[in-house]
Structure formats: structure tokens, C-alpha cells
Steps between C-alpha positions, in 0.01 A plus 500: 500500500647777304662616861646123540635523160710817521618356841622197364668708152677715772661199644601364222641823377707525827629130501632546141645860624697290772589170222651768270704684786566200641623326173660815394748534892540137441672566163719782625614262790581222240724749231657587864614185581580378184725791461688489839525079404669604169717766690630223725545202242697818344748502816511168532590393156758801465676373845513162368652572177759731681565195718572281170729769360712489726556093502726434169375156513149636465481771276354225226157524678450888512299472135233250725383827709293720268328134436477437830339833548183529236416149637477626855348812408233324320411287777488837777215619233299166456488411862432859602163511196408172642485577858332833426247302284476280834387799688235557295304225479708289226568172519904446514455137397283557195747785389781266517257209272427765287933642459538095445257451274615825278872412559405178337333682223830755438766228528359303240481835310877665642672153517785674289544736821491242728776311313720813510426480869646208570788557245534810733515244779788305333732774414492602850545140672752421236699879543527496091586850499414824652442871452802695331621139343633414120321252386432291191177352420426357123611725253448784794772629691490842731491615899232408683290816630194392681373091617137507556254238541419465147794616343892610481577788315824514290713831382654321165760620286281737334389640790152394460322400815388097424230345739568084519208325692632268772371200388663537119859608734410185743511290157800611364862496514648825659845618506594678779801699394515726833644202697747407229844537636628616194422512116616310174664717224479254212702644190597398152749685312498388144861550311505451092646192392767640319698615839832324563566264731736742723166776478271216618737421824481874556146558461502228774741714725303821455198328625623349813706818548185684496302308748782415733591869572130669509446530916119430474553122295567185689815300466284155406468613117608294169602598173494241195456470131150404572413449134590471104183712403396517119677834480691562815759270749288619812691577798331428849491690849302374766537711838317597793478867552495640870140650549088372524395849369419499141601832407848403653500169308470743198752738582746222527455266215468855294875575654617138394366509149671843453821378624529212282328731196808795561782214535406308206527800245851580678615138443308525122275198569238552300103411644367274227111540367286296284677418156470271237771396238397399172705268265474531146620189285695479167402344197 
């Protein structure tokens, strides 16, 4: 008895001995393939964007690849557990109840995620905007660094780094200023109501003279007593300046506002600022 015993503990022993090395090859063989799958999905997806650089017409899709490439590199590593789980006596079919049942479970628990996801799906079929663009979103404006599937990240004005999930960007009205052609400078110069009628005519002048000879302003502007304000005659440009950069726009409306600034104190037209005139009656 005690001989049959041993006998059978010494099998046992040796069939685990073999599971483990067996189980352990099988894992090495796995990480193997998984990492020669991820080296070509690597190739491929770099070929593919290098492909879409070099087609003007569609450069808009080059922000879809990194996507494009977690989703396939997620499915090399579940269909390479599952058919290693195969192997080893694991039902595929029963792993793939049990991923739907607990997908069930997290999507009614991530269903914020999975409405980024398809926000992510929008931007791209709709080409909203793209990495490197200026956009405006809200009360949020800034260069887009990075689309993933949950989010865009934003470089704003303050150089903070803003994450926006897709489905709140899907939702929303977005500016793309990137693919403007050009950009609105929108001025009002306010003179003091005591200027003379000759000084008003030539405040006019100076401001048309200013944006008709800058190179980097359009020819399309206008110039007009845009309003009798409550302590100012408000004169009006509106012109387009030559440039979808911001820091350009900048630069340029800057050099217009100085312009009109310098010629005005030449001419002695004085800026007007709030004021109020009192009136004292007589007995």
C-alpha cells in the first residue's frame, strides 16, 4: 500500500513538474509573439502614416493612427491570452460569455468613457480639427497636442495643458481657427467730443492710412464713425489681417494700434476716456 502510494505521489509530482514547464515555455512563446505582433503593427502603422504625409489632401487623418494603433494592439494581446487559455484546457466560448458579461457590468459603470469614444469617433469622421490646430471650444481656446480615445488635449493661452473629453467636444461648438483664411482685427478708436470737425475727418484719414499701407492687412477693410458713445465719438476699423497664426494676428493688430496711437498725438487728436460733466444750476 504504502509502496502504491509513493508511486502514485511520484507521478503526480512529475506531471505537475511538466504542467509548470510546460505552462511556463508556453508563456515565453506568448510575450514572443506578442512582441514581434507589436513590432510589426509598429511598421505598418509608421508606413501608413508616411504614406498619408505625403498626400496634402490627407494629412487631416494622420491624428486617426495612434487610435488606430492601441485598438489593434489590444486585440494582438486578447486573442493571443485567449488562444493560449485554449491550449490549456479553457473554454474560448465561456471566456468570451464571461468578457460579455463583465463588459456589460463596466459599461454601465464607464459609460462616460464610452461616450468619449464615440465623440472620438465623430471628430475623426467629421475631420473637426487635428493635431498642431487653433482651435476654440467654449470659453477654451489653444493648439491641440494629443487626440486620444477619451480625450483631446489643449495647450491654452496660459500654457496649461487642458484635457476635453470627446463626448463634451462632440456636443459643442468648436472654432477651428487653423483653417481660417485670415483673421478679423476689430478696432474702436474713441476721440473726445470736443475735437473739430476738420480733426474728426482726419482721425478718419489716419485710420484708413494706417491699414491701407501695412503689407500684412487686406484691402477689404472699413473705417466709420461707428458710434456717439456716452463719452467718446467712436471711430471704427474692421480689417482682415494676412495670417491663421495667433501670435502673428497679435503682432499685427499690435502694429495697427501703434500706428494710429503715434499719428493721433502728431495730428493732436486726443483718445477720449470715461468722463462725466456736471451742471450746477443758479438760483
Amino acid at each position: 500500500m504504502i509502496d502504491q502510494i509513493l508511486s502514485y505521489t511520484d507521478k503526480l509530482g512529475k506531471l505537475l513538474a511538466a504542467f509548470k514547464v510546460s505552462m511556463i515555455l508556453g508563456v515565453i512563446v506568448n510575450l514572443v509573439i506578442i512582441f514581434v505582433l507589436f513590432k510589426l503593427t509598429d511598421i505598418l502603422i509608421h508606413k501608413m502614416q508616411q504614406r498619408f504625409k505625403s498626400n496634402e489632401n490627407a494629412e487631416s487623418f494622420l491624428h486617426v493612427f495612434p487610435i488606430l494603433e492601441k485598438i489593434i494592439k489590444f486585440l494582438i494581446i486578447f486573442f493571443v491570452v485567449a488562444s493560449f487559455l485554449q491550449s490549456h484546457g479553457y473554454s474560448l466560448t465561456s471566456l468570451i460569455a464571461g468578457f460579455g458579461i463583465t463588459g456589460l457590468a463596466v459599461g454601465f459603470a464607464a459609460q462616460q468613457t464610452i461616450a468619449s469614444m464615440f465623440g472620438t469617433m465623430g471628430i475623426v469622421a467629421d475631420k473637426t480639427y487635428k493635431i498642431g490646430d487653433y482651435i476654440k471650444i467654449n470659453d477654451l481656446e489653444g493648439t491641440v497636442e494629443s487626440i486620444t480615445l477619451r480625450s483631446t488635449k489643449i495647450r491654452s493661452l496660459q500654457n496649461y495643458l487642458v484635457s476635453i473629453p470627446n463626448d463634451l467636444v462632440a456636443n459643442s461648438i468648436v472654432e477651428n481657427v487653423t483653417r481660417a483664411h485670415k483673421r478679423r482685427i476689430d478696432a474702436i478708436f474713441g476721440i473726445t467730443y470736443d475735437t473739430s470737425n476738420e480733426k474728426i475727418e482726419r482721425a478718419l484719414e489716419i485710420v484708413k492710412f494706417v491699414a491701407q499701407r501695412h503689407p500684412e492687412v487686406y484691402d477689404d477693410y472699413t473705417v466709420n464713425i461707428e458710434a456717439l458713445d456716452s463719452s467718446s465719438i467712436n471711430i471704427r476699423l474692421i480689417a482682415y489681417a494676412k495670417t491663421r497664426i495667433y501670435s502673428e494676428f497679435v503682432r499685427i493688430r499690435g502694429e495697427v494700434y501703434f500706428d494710429v496711437i503715434k499719428q493721433f498725438r502728431e495730428d493732436k487728436i486726443e483718445f477720449a476716456f470715461p468722463s462725466t460733466t456736471v451742471y450746477m444750476a443758479k438760483n
